[in-house]
C-alpha positions in Angstrom: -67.5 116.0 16.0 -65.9 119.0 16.6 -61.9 119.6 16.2 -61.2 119.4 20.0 -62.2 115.7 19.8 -61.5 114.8 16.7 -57.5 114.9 16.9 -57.8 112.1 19.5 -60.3 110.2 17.6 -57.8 110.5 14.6 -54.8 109.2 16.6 -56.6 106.7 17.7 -58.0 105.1 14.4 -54.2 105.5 13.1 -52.9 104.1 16.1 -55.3 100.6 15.9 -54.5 100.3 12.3 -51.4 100.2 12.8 -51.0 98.1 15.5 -53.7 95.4 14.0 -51.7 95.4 11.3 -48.8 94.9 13.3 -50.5 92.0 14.8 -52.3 90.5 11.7 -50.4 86.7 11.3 -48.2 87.3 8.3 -47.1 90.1 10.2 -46.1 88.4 13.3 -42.4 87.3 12.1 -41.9 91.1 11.5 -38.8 92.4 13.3 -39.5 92.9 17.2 -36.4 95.5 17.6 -36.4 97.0 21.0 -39.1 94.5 22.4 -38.2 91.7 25.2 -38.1 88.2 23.7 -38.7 85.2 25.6 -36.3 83.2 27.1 -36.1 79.3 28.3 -35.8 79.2 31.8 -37.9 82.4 33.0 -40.2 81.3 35.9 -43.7 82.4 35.4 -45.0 83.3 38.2 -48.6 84.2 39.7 -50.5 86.5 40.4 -47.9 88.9 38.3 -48.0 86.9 35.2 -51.6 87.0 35.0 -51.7 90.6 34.2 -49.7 92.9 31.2 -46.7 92.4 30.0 -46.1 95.9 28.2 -42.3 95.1 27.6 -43.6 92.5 24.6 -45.4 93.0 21.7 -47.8 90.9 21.4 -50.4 89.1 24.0 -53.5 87.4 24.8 -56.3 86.1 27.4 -58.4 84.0 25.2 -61.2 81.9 26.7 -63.0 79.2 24.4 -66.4 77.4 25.4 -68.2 74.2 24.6 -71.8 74.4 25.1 -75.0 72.5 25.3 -78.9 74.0 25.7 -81.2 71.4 27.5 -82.1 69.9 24.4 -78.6 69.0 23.3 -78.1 71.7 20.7 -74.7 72.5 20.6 -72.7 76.2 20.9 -69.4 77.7 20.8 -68.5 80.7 22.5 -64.9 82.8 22.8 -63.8 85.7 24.4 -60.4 87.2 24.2 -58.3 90.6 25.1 -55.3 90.9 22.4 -52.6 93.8 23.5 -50.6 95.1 20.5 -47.7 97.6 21.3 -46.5 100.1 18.7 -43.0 100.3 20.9 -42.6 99.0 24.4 -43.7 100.0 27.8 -46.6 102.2 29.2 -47.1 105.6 29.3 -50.6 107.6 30.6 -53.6 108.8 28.7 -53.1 109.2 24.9 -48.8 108.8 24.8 -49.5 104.9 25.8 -48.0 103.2 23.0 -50.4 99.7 24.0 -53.6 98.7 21.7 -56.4 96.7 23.0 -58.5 95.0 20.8 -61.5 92.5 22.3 -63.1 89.7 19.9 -66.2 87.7 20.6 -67.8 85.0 19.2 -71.2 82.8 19.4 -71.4 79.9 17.1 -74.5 77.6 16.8 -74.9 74.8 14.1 -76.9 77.6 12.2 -75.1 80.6 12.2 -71.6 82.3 13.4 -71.6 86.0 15.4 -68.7 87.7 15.5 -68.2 91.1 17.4 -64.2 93.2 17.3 -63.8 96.6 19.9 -61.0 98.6 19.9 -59.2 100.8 22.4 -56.0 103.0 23.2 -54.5 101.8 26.0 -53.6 104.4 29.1 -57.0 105.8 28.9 -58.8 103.4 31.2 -61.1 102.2 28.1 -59.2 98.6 28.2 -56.8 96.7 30.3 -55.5 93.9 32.7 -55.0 94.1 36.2 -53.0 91.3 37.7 -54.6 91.5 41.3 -57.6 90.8 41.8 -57.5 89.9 38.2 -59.9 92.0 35.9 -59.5 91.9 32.1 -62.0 94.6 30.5 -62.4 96.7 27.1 -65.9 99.1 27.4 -68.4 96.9 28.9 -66.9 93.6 28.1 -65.4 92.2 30.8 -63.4 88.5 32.5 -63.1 88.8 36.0 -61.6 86.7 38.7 -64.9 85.1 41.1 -62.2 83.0 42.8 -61.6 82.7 46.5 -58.6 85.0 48.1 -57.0 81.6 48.9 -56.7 80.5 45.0 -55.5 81.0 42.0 -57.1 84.2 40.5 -57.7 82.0 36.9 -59.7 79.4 39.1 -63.4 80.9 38.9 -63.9 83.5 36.4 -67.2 85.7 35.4 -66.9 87.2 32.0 -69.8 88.7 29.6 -69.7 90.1 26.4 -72.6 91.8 24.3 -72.8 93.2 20.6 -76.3 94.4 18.8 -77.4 91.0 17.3 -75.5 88.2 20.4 -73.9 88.1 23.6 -73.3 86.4 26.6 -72.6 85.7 30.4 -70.8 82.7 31.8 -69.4 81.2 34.5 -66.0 79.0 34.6 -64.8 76.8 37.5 -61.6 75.0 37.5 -61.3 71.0 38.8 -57.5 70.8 37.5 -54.0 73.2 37.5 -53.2 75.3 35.8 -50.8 73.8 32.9 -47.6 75.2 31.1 -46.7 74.2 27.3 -43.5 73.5 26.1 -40.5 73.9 28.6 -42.4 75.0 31.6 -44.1 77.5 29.8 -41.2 78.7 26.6 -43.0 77.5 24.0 -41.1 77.5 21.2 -42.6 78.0 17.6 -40.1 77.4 15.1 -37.0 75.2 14.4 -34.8 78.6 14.7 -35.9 78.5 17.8 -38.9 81.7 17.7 -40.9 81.2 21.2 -43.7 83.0 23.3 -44.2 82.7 27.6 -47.7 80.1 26.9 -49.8 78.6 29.7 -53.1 77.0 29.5 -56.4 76.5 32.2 -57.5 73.7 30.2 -59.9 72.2 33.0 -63.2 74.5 33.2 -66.9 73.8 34.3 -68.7 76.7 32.1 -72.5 77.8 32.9 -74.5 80.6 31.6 -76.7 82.1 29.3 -76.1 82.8 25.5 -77.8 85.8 24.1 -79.4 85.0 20.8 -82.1 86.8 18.4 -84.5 84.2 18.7 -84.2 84.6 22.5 -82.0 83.8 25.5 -80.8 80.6 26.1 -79.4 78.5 29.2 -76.0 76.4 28.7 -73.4 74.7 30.5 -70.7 72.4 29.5 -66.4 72.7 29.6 -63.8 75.8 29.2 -60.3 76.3 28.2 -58.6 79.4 28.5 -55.2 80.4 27.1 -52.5 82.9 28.1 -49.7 83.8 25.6 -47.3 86.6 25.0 -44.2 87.2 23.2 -42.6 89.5 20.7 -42.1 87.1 17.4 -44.4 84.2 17.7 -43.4 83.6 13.9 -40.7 83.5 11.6 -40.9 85.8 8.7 -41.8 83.0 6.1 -44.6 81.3 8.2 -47.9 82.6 7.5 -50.1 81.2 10.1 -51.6 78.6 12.3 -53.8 75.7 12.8 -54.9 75.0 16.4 -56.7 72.8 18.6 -58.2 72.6 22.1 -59.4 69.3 22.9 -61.0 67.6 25.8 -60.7 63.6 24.8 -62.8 62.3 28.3 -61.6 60.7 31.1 -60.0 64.2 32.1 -57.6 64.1 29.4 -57.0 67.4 27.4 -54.7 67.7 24.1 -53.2 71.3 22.7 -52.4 70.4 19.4 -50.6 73.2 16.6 -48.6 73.2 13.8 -47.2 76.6 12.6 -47.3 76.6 8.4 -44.3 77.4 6.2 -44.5 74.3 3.7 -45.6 71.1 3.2 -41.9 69.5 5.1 -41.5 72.6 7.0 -45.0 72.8 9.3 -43.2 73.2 13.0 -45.6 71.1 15.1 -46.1 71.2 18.8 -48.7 69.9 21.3 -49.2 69.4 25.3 -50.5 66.1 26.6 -52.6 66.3 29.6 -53.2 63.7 31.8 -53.8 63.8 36.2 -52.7 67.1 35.7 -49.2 66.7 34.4 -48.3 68.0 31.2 -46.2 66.0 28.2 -44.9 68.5 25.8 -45.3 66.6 22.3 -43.3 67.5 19.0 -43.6 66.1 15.2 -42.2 63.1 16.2 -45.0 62.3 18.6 -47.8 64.3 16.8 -49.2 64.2 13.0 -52.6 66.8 12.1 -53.8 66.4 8.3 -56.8 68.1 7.1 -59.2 66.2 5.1 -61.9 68.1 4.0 -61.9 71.6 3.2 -64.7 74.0 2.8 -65.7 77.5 1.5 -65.7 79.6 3.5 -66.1 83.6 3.1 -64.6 82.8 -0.4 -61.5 81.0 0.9 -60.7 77.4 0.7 -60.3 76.6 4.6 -60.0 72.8 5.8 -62.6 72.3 8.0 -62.5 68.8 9.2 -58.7 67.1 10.4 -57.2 63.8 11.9 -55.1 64.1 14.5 -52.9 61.2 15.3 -51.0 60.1 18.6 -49.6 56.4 18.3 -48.0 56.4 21.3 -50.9 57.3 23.0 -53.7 55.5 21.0 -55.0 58.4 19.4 -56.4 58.2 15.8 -59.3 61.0 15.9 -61.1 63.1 13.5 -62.4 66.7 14.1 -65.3 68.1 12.6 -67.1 71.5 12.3 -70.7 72.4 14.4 -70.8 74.8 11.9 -67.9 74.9 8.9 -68.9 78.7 8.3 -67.2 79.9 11.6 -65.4 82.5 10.3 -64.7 85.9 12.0 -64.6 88.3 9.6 -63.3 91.3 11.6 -60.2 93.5 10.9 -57.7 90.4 10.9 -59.9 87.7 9.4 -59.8 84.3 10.9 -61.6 81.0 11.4 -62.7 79.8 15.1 -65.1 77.7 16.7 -66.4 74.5 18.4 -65.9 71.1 16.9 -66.7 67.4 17.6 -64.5 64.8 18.0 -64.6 61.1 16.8 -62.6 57.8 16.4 -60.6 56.3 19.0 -61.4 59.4 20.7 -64.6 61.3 21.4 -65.0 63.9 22.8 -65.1 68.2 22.0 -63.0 71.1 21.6 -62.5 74.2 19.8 -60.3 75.0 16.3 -58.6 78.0 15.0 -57.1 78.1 11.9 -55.3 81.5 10.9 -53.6 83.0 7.9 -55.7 81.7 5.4 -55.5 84.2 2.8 
């Protein structure tokens, strides 16, 4: 590498260091000066919303799979676009202040792949594009299939590849497009800390999983989330436990709680039912883990029960495959799990912050 290129490269390692960083969970309280925040009673609106939001600090486009081969065998897939800003708003080439990092992820009950690029924005490397709707960083890629008429989110193509997985698939909506917490403010602490947060939580998913011991055909259901905000978390919470579920019957369930202490977890879910969305709060919703696990040498709680009295729900949650963990630059745990009890059905877990 000679010295003409090597300045950029520099600038650019420094530059995705420090905005990973920025972005890494315990970090997320941080202060937000100068950013936009959030605030209740902003319409979102399409196709605008779809695409960047450079004014906040923090964003995602994160699509989760459940998957089945023709024998039954089970696989997880995700694919998601985080933006990280180092100060707000765009500029061109190597001044633009916005970092793009892409995960992916292929779980099987066997074994867990996980794959991390990173990008400068303003360079054309990574971006969004609102309309027609194209999310991209190098050759991975979510792209709108949908009809002019629809909603760009309705049909989606999106493939990723690394040097030992990858994948292509196929998503079709049958249901809306749903908003969490007050039409889409979804608040994440008792102080009152929110993010913009809206779901496609109705997919049809087909395609073609990219394994060493060959290629394999899959179909099964999708759920995609859209999130962006400035300070997602107060400075004492240190992460996350999530959940995508889809319970049968065409019901869907978001459930989180945000960790600060045992009496201090802020809880929040979406009920999803004939496409209308219930926004459910600690009150309404209890998650307790039950079984934890090693896992890349931390104790992680693999397997949960999730309860909904008001709504006949007593379920449990377990692992395809407890060792899901992504062990890129911010480490994390993600991936598909099974659902049983009043209940069955599948979904897909994260659990972040665990140290």
């Amino acid at each position: 590498m000679n010295a003409r290129t090597l300045a950029p490269a520099l600038s650019l390692a420094l530059g995705l260091a420090g905005a990973a960083h920025a972005q890494g969970f315990a970090d997320m309280g941080a202060d937000a000066e100068g950013f936009a925040m959030p605030e209740r009673g902003t319409e979102i609106a399409f196709p605008r919303d779809h695409g960047a939001h450079p004014e906040y600090r923090i964003e995602w486009w994160y699509l989760t799979a459940n998957l089945e081969d023709a024998d039954g065998t089970e696989y997880g897939i995700q694919w998601t676009l985080f933006r990280a800003a180092n100060e707000p708003g765009e500029a061109e080439g190597w001044a633009s202040p916005q970092v793009w990092i892409g995960h992916a992820g292929l779980t099987t009950p066997d074994n867990h792949h996980a794959a991390e690029r990173m990008a400068r924005g303003g360079i054309g490397q990574a971006g969004v594009t609102a309309a027609p709707f194209a999310a991209w960083i190098d050759d991975w890629h979510m792209t709108s299939a949908a009809p002019d008429d629809a909603d760009a989110l309705d049909a989606l193509e999106l493939a990723a590849n690394a040097a030992d997985f990858g994948f292509t698939l196929s998503v079709e909506a049958d249901g809306p497009l749903v908003f969490h917490g007050d039409e889409g403010y979804s608040v994440k602490s008792d102080s009152g800390v929110a993010s913009y947060y809206y779901s496609q939580p109705h997919y049809r998913a087909e395609g073609v999983l990219r394994l060493p011991e060959g290629d394999v055909a899959v179909e099964g259901s999708a759920w995609l989330d859209r999130e962006w905000s400035s300070q997602p978390l107060e400075g004492a919470q240190s992460g996350w436990d999530w959940f995508s579920l889809h319970l049968g019957d065409g019901v869907r369930l978001m459930a989180a709680q945000v960790r600060e202490g045992p009496e201090t977890d802020f809880v929040a879910g979406t009920w999803i039912e004939d496409g209308a969305a219930t926004p459910l709060d600690r009150d309404d919703l209890s998650l307790a883990p039950l079984e934890t696990a090693q896992v890349a040498g931390r104790d992680v709680p693999v397997r949960w029960r999730i309860e909904l009295p008001a709504r006949g729900v007593d379920i449990t949650t377990e692992p395809v495959n407890p060792d899901s963990w992504m062990d890129l630059f911010i480490p994390y745990w993600e991936g598909p799990i099974r659902v049983s009890g009043s209940h069955s059905g599948r979904g897909f877990m994260e659990l972040t912050g665990y140290e």
